[in-house]
C-alpha positions as CSV (number, residue, x, y, z in Angstrom):
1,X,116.5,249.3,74.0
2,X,113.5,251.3,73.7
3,X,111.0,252.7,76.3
4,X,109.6,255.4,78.4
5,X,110.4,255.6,82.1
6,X,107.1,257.9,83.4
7,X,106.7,259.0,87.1
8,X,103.6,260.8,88.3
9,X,103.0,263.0,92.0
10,X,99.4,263.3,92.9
11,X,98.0,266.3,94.7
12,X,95.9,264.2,97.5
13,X,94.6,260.6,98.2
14,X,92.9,260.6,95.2
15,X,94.5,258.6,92.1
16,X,93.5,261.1,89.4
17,X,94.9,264.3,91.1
18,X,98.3,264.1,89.3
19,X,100.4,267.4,89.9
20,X,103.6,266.5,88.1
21,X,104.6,264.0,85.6
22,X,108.3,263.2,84.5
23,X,108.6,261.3,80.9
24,X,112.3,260.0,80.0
25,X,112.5,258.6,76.3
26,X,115.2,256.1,75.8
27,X,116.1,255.2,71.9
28,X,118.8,252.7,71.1
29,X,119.7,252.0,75.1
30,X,120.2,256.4,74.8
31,X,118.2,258.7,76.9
32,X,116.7,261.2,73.7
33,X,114.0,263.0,75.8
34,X,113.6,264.7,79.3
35,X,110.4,266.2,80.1
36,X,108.9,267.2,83.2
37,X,105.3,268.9,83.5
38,X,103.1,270.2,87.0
39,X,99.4,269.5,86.2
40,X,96.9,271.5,87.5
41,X,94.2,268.8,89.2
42,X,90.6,269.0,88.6
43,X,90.3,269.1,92.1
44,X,92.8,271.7,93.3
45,X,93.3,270.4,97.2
46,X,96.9,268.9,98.1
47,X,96.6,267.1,101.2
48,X,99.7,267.6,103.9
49,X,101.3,264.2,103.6
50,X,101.5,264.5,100.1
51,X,103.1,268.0,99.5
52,X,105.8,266.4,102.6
53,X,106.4,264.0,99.9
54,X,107.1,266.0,96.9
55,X,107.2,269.5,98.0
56,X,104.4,270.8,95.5
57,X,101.7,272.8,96.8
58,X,98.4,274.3,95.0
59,X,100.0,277.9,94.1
60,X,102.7,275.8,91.7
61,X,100.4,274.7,89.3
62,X,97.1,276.9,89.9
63,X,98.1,278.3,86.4
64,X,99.6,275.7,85.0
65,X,97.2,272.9,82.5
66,X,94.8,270.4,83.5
67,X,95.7,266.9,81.9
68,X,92.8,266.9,79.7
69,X,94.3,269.5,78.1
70,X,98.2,268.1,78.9
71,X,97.4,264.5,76.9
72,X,97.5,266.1,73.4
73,X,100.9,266.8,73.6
74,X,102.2,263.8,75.5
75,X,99.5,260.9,73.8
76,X,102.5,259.8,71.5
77,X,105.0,258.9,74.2
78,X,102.3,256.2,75.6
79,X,100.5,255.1,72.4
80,X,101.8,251.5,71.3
81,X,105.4,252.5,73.5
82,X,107.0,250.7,76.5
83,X,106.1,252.2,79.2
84,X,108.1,251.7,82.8
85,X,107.5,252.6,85.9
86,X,108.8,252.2,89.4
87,X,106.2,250.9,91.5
88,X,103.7,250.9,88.2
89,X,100.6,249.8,90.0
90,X,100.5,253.3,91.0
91,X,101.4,255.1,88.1
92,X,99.3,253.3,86.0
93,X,96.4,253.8,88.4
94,X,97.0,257.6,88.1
95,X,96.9,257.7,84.6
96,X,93.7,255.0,84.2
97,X,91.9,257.6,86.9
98,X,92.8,260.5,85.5
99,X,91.9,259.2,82.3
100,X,88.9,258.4,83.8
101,X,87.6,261.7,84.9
102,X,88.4,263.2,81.3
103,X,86.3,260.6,79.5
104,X,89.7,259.8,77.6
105,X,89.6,256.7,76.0
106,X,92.9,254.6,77.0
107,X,95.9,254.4,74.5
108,X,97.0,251.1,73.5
109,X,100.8,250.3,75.1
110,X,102.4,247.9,77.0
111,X,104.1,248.8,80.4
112,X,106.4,247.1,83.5
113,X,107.5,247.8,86.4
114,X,111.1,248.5,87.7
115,X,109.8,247.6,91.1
116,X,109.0,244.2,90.6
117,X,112.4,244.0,88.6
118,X,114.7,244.9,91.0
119,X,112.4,242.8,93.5
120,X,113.7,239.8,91.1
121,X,117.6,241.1,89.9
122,X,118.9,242.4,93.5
123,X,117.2,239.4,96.1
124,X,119.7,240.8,98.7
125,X,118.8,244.3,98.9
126,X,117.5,245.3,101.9
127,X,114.0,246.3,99.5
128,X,113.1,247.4,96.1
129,X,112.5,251.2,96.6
130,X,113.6,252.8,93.8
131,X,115.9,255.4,96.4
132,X,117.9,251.7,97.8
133,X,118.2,250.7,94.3
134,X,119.7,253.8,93.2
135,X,121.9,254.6,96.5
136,X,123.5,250.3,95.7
137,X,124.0,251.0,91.8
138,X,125.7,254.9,92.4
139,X,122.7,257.3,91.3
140,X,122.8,260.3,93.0
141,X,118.9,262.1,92.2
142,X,116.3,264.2,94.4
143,X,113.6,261.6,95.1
144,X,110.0,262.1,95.0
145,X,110.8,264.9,91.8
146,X,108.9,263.0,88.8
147,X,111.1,264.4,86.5
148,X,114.3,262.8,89.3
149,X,112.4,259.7,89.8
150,X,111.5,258.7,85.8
151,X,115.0,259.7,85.2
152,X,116.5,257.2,88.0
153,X,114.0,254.3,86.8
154,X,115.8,254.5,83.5
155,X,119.2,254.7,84.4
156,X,118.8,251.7,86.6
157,X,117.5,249.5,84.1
158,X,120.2,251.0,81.5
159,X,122.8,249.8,84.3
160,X,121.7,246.8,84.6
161,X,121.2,245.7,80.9
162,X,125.1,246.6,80.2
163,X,126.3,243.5,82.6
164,X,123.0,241.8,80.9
165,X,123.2,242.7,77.4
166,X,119.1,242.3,76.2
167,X,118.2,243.6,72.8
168,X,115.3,244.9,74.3
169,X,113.6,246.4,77.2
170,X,110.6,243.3,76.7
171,X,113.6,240.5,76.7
172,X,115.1,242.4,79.9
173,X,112.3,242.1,81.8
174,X,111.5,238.7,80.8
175,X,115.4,237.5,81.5
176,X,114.6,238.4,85.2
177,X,110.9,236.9,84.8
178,X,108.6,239.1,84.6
179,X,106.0,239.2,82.1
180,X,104.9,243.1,80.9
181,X,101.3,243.8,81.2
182,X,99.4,246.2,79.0
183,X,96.6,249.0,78.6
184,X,94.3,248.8,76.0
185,X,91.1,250.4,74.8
186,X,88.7,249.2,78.0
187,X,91.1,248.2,80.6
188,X,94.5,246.6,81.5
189,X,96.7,243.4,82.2
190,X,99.2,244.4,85.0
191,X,102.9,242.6,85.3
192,X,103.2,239.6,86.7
193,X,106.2,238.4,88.3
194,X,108.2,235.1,88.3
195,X,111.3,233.5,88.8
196,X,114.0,235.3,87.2
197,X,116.6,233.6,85.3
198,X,119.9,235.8,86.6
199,X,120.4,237.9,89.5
200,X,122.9,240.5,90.7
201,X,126.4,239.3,91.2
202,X,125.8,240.7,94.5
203,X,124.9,237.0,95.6
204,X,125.1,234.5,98.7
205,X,128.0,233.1,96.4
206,X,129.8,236.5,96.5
207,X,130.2,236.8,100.3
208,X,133.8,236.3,100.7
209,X,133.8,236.8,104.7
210,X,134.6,233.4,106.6
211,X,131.8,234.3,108.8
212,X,129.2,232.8,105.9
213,X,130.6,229.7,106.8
214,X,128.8,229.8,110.6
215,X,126.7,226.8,111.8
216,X,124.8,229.1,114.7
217,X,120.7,228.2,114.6
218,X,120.4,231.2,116.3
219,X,118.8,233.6,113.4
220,X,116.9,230.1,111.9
221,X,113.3,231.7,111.8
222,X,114.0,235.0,113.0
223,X,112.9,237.8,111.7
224,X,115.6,240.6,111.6
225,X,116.0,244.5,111.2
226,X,119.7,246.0,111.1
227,X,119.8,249.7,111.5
228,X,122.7,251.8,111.3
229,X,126.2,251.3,108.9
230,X,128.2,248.0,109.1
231,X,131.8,248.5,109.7
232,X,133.0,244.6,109.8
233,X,130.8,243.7,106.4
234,X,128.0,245.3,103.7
235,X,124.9,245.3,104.4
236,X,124.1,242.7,101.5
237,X,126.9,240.7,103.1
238,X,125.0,240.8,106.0
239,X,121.5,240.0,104.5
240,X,123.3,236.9,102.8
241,X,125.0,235.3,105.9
242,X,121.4,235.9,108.3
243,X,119.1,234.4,105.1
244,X,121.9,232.0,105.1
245,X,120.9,230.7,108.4
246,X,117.9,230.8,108.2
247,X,116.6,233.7,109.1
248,X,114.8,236.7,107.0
249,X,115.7,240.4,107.1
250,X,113.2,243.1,106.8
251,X,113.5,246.3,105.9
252,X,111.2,247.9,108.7
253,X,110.7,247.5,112.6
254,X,107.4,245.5,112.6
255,X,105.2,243.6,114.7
256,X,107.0,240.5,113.3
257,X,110.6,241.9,114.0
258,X,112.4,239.9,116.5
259,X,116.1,240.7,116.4
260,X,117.3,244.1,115.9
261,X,121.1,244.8,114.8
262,X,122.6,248.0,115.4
263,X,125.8,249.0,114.1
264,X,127.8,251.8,116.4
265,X,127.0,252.0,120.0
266,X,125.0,250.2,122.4
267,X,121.4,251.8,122.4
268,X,122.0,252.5,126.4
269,X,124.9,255.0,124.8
270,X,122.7,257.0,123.0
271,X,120.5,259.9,123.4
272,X,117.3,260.1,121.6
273,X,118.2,262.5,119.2
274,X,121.6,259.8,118.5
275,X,118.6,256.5,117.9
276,X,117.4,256.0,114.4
277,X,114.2,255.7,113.6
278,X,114.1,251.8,113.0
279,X,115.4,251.6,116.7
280,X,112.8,254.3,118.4
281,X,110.3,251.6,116.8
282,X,111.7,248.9,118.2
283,X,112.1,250.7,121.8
284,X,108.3,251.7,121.6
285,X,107.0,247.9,120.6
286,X,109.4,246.9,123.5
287,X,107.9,249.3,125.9
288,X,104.1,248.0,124.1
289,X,105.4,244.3,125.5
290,X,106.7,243.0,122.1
291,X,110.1,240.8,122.7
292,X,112.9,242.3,120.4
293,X,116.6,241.3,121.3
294,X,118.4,243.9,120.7
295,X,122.5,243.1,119.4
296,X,125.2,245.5,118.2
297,X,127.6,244.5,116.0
298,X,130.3,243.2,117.4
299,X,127.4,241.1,119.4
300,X,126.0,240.1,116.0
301,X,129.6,238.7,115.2
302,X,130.0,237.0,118.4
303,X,127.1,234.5,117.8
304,X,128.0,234.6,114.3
305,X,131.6,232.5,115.4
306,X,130.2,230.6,118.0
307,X,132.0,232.6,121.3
């Protein structure tokens, strides 16, 4: 396989005020090329929720190049390659902006997005982000780094394509159904996603505990949350048996959350430093009059068999 994993920071709110981009080439299923780069924005502002996010602040790259003056030396790693992303919407909306602002003219390549392929390969996760993906397949890297981020997008999707075996990074992401989008000289195609073909063998099928064999209707239609570690199942055990019956699990405490699992103690047992913050949500839409039912495990289990 053959592509580029990119990952770009941006200063502020603003799509085209990149301040870091990491490029990892991939020849032959091999990572060839690391590079990582802090821009120097047109705009030199970094707003506070961004530099929270990656740690980068105006002093790092006052010195360092703008992008027009970057592109020359990186044009060849986008120009008729494979470009991947996670989350590309918003990579490729950095580059197209800061583009943009240059008066560069587009390159011509085609691009996906690891997001929507995880989205499509791993159905149990708990979500897509790139951080659960990599925690579930055993990389270890320093999110929100570009240089850590491009290099974890690749390393996923080498992962995944040794239990998969494509002959290229296009027929990988069209075995779990998506279809790549492209760039070209006045605008762009993004990915679209549809039903994939395969999925990890961590399935419905591959939950072993009897407890999948439950007849309770009492998640049927509820929305769920489970915070905290598991010590009677996985997680992706536990997303099976609840979607199993019925119910969905999502990944945040929302307005739509309705059950809310906790593994360890019962919440009256902890202080508020002890709570998590998916259950501090869930205690404040409470206190706001939302109705959230709030079960530890071994309650969870308990309606699970029936008692």
């Amino acid at each position: 396989m053959n592509f580029v994993a990119i990952d770009f920071e941006t200063a502020n709110e603003k799509r085209a005020s990149a301040c870091s981009l990491g490029l990892v080439v991939v020849k032959n299923s091999q990572i060839v090329d690391k590079r990582y780069y802090l821009i120097k924005p047109k705009e030199l502002r970094f707003a506070p929720m961004n530099t929270r996010i990656h740690g980068l602040r105006a002093t790092d790259v006052k010195n360092e190049k703008e992008f027009n003056e970057l592109w020359p030396e990186i044009k060849d790693l986008f120009e008729h390659q494979f470009i991947v992303a996670h989350n590309a919407s918003f990579d490729m909306g950095v580059l197209r902006a800061t583009l943009d602002l240059y008066h560069i003219p587009f390159p011509h390549f085609d691009y996906s997005c690891s997001m929507l392929f995880c989205r499509n390969y791993f159905p149990l996760l708990e979500n897509a982000k790139l951080n659960t993906v990599s925690h579930h397949l055993g990389i270890a890297f320093n999110h929100h780094h570009a240089l850590a981020d491009a290099l974890a997008c690749a390393t996923l999707l080498l992962t995944v394509n040794k239990e998969l075996g494509s002959p290229s990074i296009r027929a990988l992401f069209q075995h779990v159904g998506i279809t790549p989008g492209s760039v070209f000289e006045k605008g762009y195609q993004a990915p679209k996603r549809g039903k994939s073909m395969v999925t990890s063998q961590a399935s419905p099928h591959s939950v072993t505990s009897s407890l999948f064999n439950s007849q309770t209707d009492f998640f049927k239609h509820q929305t769920v949350v489970i915070t905290g570690p598991l010590q009677s199942m996985t997680r992706a055990e536990a997303i099976a048996i609840i979607g199993h019956l019925g119910g969905t699990v999502g990944s945040s405490v929302t307005k739509k959350t309705n059950i809310l699992i906790t593994g360890g103690q019962k919440i009256y047992e902890l202080s508020p430093e002890e709570m998590t913050t998916k259950l501090k949500k869930a205690i404040t839409l409470v206190y706001h009059g939302q109705d959230i039912l709030f079960l530890t495990e071994n309650e969870f289990l308990s309606i699970l068999r029936g008692e």
